[in-house]
VOBA-1610 file (N, C-alpha, C; in pm, whole numbers, padded with zeros to 5 digits, always signed):
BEGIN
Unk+03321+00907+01260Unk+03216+01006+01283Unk+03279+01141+01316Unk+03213+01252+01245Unk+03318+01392+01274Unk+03258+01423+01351Unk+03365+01519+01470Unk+03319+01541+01622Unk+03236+01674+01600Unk+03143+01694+01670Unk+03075+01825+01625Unk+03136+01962+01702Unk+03191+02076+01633Unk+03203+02140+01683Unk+03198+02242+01753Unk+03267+02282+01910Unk+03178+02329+01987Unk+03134+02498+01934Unk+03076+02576+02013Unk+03069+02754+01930Unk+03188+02768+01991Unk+03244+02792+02072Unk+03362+02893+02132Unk+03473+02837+01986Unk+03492+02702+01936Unk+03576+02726+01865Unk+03518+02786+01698Unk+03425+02737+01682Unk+03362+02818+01565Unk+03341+02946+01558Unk+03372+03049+01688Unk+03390+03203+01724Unk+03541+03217+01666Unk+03604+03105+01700Unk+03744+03152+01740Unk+03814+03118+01529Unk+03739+03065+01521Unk+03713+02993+01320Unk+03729+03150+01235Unk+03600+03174+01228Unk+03551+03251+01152Unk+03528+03390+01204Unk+03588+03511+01157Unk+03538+03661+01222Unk+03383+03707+01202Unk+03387+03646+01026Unk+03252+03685+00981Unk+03175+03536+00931Unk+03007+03590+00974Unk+03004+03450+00870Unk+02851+03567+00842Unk+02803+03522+00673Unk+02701+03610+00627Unk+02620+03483+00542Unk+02507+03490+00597Unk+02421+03425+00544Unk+02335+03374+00443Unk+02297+03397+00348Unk+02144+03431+00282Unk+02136+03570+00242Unk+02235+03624+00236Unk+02166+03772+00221Unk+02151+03846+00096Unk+02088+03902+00112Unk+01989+04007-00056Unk+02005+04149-00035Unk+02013+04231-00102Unk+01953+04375-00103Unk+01955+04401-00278Unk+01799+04474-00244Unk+01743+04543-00419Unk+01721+04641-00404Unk+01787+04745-00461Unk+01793+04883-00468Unk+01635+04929-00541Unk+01558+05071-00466Unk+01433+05099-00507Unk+01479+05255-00584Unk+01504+05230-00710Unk+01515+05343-00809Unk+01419+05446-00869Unk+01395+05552-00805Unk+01312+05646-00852Unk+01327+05750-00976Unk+01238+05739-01048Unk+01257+05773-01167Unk+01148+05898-01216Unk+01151+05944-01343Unk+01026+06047-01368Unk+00910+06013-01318Unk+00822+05903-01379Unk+00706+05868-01412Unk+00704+05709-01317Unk+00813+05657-01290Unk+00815+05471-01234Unk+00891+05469-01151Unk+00913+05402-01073Unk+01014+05353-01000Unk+01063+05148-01025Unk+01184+05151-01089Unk+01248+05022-01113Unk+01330+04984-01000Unk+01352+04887-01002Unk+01428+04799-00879Unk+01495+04724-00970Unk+01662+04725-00851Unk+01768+04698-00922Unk+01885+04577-00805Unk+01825+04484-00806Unk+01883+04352-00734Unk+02064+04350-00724Unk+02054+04418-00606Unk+02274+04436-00584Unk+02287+04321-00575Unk+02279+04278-00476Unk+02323+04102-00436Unk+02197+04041-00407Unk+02229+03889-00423Unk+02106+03799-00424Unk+02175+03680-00369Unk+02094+03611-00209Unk+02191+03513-00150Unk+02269+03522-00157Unk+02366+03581-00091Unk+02489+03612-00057Unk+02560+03539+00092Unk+02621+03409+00071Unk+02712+03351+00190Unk+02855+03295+00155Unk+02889+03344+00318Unk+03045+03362+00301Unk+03088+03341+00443Unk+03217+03323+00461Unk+03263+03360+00571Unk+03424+03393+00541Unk+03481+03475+00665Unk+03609+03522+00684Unk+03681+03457+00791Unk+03782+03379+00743Unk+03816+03337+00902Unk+03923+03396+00983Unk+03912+03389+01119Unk+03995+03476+01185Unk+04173+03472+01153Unk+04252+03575+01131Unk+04338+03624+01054Unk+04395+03601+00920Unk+04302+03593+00845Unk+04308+03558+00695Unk+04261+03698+00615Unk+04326+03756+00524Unk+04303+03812+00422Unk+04204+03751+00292Unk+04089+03782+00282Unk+03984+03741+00185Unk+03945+03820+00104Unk+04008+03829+00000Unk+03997+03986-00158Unk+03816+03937-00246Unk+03793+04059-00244Unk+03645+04011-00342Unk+03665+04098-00471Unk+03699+04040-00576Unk+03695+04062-00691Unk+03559+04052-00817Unk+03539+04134-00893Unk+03386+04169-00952Unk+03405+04305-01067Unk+03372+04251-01149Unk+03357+04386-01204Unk+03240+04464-01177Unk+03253+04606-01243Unk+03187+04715-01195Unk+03018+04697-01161Unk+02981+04722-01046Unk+02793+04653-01025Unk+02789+04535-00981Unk+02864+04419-00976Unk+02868+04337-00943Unk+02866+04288-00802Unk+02839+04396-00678Unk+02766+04430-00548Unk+02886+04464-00458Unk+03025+04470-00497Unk+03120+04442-00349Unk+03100+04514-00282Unk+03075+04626-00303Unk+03058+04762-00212Unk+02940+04788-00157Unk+02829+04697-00170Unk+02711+04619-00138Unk+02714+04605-00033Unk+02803+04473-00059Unk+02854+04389+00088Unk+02896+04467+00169Unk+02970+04531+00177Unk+03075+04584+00257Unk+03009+04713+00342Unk+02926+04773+00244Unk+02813+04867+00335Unk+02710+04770+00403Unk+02652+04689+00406Unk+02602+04617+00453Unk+02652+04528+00556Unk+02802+04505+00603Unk+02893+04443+00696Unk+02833+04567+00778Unk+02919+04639+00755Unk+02950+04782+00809Unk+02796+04865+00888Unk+02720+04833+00826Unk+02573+04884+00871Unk+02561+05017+00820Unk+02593+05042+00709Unk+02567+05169+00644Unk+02412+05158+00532Unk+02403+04999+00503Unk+02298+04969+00413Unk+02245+04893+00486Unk+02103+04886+00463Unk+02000+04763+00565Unk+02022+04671+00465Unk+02024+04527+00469Unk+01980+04384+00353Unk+01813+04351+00381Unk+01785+04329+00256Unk+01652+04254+00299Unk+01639+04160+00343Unk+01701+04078+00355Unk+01729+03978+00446Unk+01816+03884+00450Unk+01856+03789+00479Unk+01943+03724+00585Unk+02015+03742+00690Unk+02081+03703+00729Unk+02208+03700+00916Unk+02309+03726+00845Unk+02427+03821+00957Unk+02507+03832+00969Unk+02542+03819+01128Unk+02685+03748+01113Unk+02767+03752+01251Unk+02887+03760+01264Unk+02919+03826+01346Unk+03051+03901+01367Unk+03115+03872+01443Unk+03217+03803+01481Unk+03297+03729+01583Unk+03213+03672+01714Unk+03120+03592+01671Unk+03044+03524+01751Unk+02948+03587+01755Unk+02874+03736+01698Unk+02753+03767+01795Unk+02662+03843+01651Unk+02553+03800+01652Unk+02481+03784+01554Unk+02445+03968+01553Unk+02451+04033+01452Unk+02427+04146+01429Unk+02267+04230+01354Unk+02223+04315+01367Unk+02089+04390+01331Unk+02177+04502+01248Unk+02065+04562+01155Unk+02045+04715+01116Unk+02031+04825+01223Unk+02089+04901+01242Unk+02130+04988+01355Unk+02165+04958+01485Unk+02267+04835+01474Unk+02353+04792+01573Unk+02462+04848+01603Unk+02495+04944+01700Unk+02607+05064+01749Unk+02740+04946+01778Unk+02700+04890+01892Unk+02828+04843+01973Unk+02915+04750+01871Unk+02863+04662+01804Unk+02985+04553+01702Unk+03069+04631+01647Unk+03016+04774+01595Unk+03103+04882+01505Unk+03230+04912+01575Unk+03208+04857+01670Unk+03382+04883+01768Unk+03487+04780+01690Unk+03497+04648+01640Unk+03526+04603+01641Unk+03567+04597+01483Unk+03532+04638+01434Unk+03548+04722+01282Unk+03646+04836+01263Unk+03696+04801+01122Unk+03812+04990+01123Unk+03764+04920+00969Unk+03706+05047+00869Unk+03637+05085+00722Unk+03709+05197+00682Unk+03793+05153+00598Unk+03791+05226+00473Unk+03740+05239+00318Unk+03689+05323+00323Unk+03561+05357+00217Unk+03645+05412+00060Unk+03601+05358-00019Unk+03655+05374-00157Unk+03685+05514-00164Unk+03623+05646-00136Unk+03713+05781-00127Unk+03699+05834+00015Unk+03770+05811+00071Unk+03793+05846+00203Unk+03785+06009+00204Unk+03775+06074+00293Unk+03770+06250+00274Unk+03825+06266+00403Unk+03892+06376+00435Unk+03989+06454+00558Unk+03958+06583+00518Unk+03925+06673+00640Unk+03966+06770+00695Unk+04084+06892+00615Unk+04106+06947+00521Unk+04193+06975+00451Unk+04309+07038+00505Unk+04250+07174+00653Unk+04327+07221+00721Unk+04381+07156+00855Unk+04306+07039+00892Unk+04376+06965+01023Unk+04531+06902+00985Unk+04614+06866+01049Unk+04745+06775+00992Unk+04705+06648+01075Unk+04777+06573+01035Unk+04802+06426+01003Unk+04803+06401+01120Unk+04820+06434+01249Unk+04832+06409+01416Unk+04656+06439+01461Unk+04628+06553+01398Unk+04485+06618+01390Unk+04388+06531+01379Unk+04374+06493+01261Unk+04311+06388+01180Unk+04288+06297+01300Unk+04389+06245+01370Unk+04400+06063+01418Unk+04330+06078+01573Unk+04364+06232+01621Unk+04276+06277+01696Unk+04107+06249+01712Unk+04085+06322+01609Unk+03931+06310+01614Unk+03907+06234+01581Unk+03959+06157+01506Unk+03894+06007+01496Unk+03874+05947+01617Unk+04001+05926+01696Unk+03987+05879+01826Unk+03869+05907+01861Unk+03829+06050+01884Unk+03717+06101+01986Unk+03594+06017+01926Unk+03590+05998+01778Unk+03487+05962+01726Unk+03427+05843+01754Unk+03601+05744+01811Unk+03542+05631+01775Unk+03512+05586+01918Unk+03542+05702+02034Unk+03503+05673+02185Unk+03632+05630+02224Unk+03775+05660+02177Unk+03891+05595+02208Unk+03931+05673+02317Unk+04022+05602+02419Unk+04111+05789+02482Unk+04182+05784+02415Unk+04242+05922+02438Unk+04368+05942+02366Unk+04496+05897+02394Unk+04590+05833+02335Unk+04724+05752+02362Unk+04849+05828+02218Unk+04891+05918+02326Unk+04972+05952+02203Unk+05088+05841+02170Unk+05090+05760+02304Unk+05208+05663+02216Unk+05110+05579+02095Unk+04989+05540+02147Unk+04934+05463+02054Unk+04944+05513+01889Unk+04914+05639+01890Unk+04951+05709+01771Unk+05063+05735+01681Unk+05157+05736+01782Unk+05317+05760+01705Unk+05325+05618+01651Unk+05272+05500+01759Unk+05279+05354+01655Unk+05202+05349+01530Unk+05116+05369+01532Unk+05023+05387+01446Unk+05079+05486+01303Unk+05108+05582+01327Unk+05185+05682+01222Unk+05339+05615+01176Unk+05402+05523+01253Unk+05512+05512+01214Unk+05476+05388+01161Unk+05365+05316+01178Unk+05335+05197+01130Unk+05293+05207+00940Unk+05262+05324+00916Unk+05179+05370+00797Unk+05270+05460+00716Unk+05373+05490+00780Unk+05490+05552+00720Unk+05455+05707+00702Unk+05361+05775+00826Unk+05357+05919+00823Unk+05395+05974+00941Unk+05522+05881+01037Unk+05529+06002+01136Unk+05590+06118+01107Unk+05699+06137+01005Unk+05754+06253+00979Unk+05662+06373+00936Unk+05522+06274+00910Unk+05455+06419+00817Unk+05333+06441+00958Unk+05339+06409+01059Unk+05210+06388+01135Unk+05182+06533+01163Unk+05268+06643+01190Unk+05217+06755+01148Unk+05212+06847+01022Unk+05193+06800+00882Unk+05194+06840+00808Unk+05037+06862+00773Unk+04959+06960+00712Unk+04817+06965+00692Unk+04761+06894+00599Unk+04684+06814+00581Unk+04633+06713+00511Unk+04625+06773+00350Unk+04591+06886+00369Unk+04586+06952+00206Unk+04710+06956+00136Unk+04828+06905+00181Unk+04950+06889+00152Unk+04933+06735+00175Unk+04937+06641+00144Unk+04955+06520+00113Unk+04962+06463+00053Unk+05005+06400-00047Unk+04994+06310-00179Unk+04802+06244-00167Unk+04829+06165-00283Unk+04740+06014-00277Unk+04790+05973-00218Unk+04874+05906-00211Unk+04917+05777-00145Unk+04972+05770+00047Unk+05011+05942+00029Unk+05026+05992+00160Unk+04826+05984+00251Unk+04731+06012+00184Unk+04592+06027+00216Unk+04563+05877+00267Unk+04601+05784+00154Unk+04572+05647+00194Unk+04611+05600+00333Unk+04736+05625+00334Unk+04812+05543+00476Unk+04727+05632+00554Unk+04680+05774+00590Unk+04613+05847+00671Unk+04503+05771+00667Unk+04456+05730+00592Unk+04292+05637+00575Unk+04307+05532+00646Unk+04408+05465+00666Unk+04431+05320+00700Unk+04422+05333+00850Unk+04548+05455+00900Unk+04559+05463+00992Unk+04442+05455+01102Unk+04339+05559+01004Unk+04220+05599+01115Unk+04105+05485+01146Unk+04121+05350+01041Unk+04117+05238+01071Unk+04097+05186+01206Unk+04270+05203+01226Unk+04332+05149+01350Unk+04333+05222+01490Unk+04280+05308+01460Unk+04296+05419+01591Unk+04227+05339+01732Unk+04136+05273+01717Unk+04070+05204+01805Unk+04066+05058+01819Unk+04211+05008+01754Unk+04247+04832+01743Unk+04155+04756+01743Unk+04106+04770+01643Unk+04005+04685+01581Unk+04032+04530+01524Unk+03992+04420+01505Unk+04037+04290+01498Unk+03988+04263+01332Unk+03883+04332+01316Unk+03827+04293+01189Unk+03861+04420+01088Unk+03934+04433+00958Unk+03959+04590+00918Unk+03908+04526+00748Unk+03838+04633+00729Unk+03747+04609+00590Unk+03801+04711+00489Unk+03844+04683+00392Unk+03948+04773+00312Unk+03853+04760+00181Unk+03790+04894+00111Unk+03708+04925-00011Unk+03881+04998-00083Unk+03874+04902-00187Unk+03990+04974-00300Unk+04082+05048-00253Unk+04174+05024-00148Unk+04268+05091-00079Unk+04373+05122-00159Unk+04427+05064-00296Unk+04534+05111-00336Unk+04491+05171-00467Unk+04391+05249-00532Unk+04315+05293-00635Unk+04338+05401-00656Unk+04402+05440-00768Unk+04505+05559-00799Unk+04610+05578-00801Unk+04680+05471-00706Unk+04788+05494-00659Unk+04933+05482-00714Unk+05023+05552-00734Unk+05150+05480-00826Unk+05185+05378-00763Unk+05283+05300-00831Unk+05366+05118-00799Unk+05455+05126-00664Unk+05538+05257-00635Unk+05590+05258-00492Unk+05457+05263-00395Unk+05360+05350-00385Unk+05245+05326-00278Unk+05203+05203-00279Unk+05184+05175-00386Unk+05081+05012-00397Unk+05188+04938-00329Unk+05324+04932-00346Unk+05402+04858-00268Unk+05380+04886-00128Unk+05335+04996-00054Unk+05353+05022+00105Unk+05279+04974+00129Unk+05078+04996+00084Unk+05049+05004+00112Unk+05035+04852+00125Unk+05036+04745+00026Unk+05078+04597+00042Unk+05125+04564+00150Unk+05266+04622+00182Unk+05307+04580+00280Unk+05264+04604+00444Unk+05163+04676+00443Unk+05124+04717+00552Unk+05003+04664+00592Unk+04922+04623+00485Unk+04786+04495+00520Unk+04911+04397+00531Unk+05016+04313+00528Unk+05074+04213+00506Unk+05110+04212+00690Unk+05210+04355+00683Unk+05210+04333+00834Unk+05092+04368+00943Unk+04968+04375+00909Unk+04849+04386+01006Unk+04823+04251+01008Unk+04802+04164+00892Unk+04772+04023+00895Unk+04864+03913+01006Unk+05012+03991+01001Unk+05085+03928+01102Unk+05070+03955+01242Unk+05020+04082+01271Unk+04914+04078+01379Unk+04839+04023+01443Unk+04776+03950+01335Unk+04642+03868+01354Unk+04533+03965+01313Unk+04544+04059+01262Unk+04404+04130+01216Unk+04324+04012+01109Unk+04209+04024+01082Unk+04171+03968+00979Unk+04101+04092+00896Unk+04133+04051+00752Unk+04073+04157+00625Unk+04005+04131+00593Unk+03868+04193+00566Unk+03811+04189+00379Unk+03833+04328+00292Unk+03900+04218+00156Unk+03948+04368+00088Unk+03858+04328-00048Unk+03807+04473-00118Unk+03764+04471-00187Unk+03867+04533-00334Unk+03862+04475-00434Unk+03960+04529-00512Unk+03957+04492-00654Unk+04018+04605-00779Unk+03967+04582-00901Unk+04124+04482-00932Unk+04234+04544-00836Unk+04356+04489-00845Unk+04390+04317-00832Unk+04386+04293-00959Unk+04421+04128-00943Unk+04525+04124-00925Unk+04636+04161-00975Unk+04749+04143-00928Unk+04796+04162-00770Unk+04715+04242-00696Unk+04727+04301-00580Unk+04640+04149-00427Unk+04573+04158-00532Unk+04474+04031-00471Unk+04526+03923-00448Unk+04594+03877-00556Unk+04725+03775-00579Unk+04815+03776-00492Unk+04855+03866-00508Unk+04975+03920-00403Unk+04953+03830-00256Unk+04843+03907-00215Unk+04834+03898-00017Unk+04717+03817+00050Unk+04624+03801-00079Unk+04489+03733-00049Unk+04554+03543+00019Unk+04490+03519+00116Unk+04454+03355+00120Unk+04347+03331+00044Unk+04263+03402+00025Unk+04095+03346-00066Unk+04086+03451-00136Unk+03989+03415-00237Unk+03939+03499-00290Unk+03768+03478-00369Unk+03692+03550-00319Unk+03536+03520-00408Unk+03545+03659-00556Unk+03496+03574-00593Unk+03455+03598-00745Unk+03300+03701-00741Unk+03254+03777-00779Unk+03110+03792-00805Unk+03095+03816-00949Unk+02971+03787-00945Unk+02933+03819-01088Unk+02785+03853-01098Unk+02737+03951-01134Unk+02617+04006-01151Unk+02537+04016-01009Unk+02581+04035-00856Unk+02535+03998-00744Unk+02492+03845-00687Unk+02613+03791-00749Unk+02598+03651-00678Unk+02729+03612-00691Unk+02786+03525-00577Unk+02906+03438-00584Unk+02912+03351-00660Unk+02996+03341-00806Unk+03016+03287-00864Unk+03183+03153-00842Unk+03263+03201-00784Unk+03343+03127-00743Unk+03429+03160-00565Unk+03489+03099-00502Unk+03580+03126-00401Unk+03696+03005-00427Unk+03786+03051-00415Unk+03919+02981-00430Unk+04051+03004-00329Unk+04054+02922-00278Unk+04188+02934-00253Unk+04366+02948-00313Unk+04419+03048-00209Unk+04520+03018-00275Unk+04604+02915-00336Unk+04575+02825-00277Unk+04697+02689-00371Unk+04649+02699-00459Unk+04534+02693-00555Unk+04436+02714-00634Unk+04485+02793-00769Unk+04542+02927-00747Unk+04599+02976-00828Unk+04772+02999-00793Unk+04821+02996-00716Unk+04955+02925-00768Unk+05002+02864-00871Unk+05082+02924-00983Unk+05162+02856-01069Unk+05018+02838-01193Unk+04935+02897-01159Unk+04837+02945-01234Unk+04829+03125-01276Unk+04708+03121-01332Unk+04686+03271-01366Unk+04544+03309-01298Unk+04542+03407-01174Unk+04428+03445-01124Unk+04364+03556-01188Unk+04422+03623-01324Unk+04341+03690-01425Unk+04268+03598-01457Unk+04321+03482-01535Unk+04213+03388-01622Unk+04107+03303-01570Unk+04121+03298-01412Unk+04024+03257-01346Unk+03928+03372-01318Unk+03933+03449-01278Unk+03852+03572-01279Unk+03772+03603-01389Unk+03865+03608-01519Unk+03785+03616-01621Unk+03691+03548-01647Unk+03699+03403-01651Unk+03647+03247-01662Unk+03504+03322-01541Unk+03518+03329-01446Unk+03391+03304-01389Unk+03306+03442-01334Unk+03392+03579-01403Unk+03326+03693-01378Unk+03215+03762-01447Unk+03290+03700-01599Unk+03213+03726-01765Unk+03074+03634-01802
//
């Protein structure tokens, strides 16, 4: 008989767990208004320090989800819960526990890179810790540039600034929208390596990404969508010594 298990360890399981959930976009038009179904039943969970990649082609809702974690989009319905504590549409306090990066992140053009990590702080109700910061910058590979002005930065220099501001407020759960998108093969390498060493942390991810190869790379799981519904989740042993293009393909198309 399996022992039932208690909540404190099913808190300690899963960061996220998402329910049932839907959202249908209300499209206004000349003369009509059409409705356009992002996701439909949508359940999942993330477990605590695991990297979980959601792969989909274009419409296929990830960025759905992820505004909808985040509380930027209401769902029509189902639950979400967030390291034990069941969450609403305009719920302030869980957002602590969150660090989002958003598919085009935007900065300040004239603040520099020390600037930036500043106001975030203030934003996110942090104090200020300049040691916390120099870790943080040297963790992302911009302390040399931390006073340099953001309008001077690469891509890939913007990203690690994106990541960073993440972390400004050590967050446990960090939700990554297309973090390495644009980027040349040395960034995509940092920036790899730097979800790799947050995971050794113990952070837990959800990354959203067009990058299979990238997904491959660092993911333990990975869900599939297809047309706003989960079409597969797999684990890594799963595709080992396999091809996680041809599975993707197989259940995205």
């Amino acid at each position: 008989m399996r022992k039932k298990q208690k909540k404190s360890e099913m808190i300690d399981e899963n960061t996220l767990i998402i329910n049932s959930v839907s959202k249908t976009y209300e499209i206004k038009e000349l003369f009509k208004t059409r409705y356009k179904k992002a996701i439909e039943n949508i359940s999942f969970d993330v477990k605590k320090g695991e990297i979980l990649g959601i792969l989909g082609l274009n419409g296929a809702g990830k960025t759905t989800i992820i505004k909808i974690i985040c509380g930027i989009t209401k769902p029509d319905c189902g639950s979400i819960e967030i390291m034990g504590r069941g969450i609403r549409y305009g719920d302030i306090d869980y957002k602590k526990k969150i660090g989002y990066l958003p598919e085009f992140p935007y900065f300040y053009p004239y603040l520099t890179g020390l600037e930036t990590l500043k106001f975030y702080a203030g934003l996110s109700l942090s104090s200020f810790d300049m040691n916390k910061i120099d870790k943080i910058l040297f963790l992302v590979g911009l302390e040399k540039y931390k006073n340099d002005k953001v309008k001077n930065y690469s891509k890939g220099m913007m990203q690690r600034l994106a990541i960073a501001t993440t972390l400004i407020h050590n967050p446990d759960f960090l939700i990554y929208d297309e973090p390495t998108s644009g980027l040349d093969p040395l960034s995509i390498r940092d920036i790899r390596n730097i979800l790799l060493s947050l995971k050794n942390e113990s952070k837990t991810i959800l990354l959203a990404s067009h990058s299979i190869s990238e997904v491959e790379k660092i993911c333990d799981r990975v869900m599939i969508l297809r047309e706003g519904k989960i079409n597969k989740i797999i684990k890594k042993n799963e595709w080992i010594g396999d091809n996680l293009e041809e599975i993707f393909i197989k259940y995205a198309l």
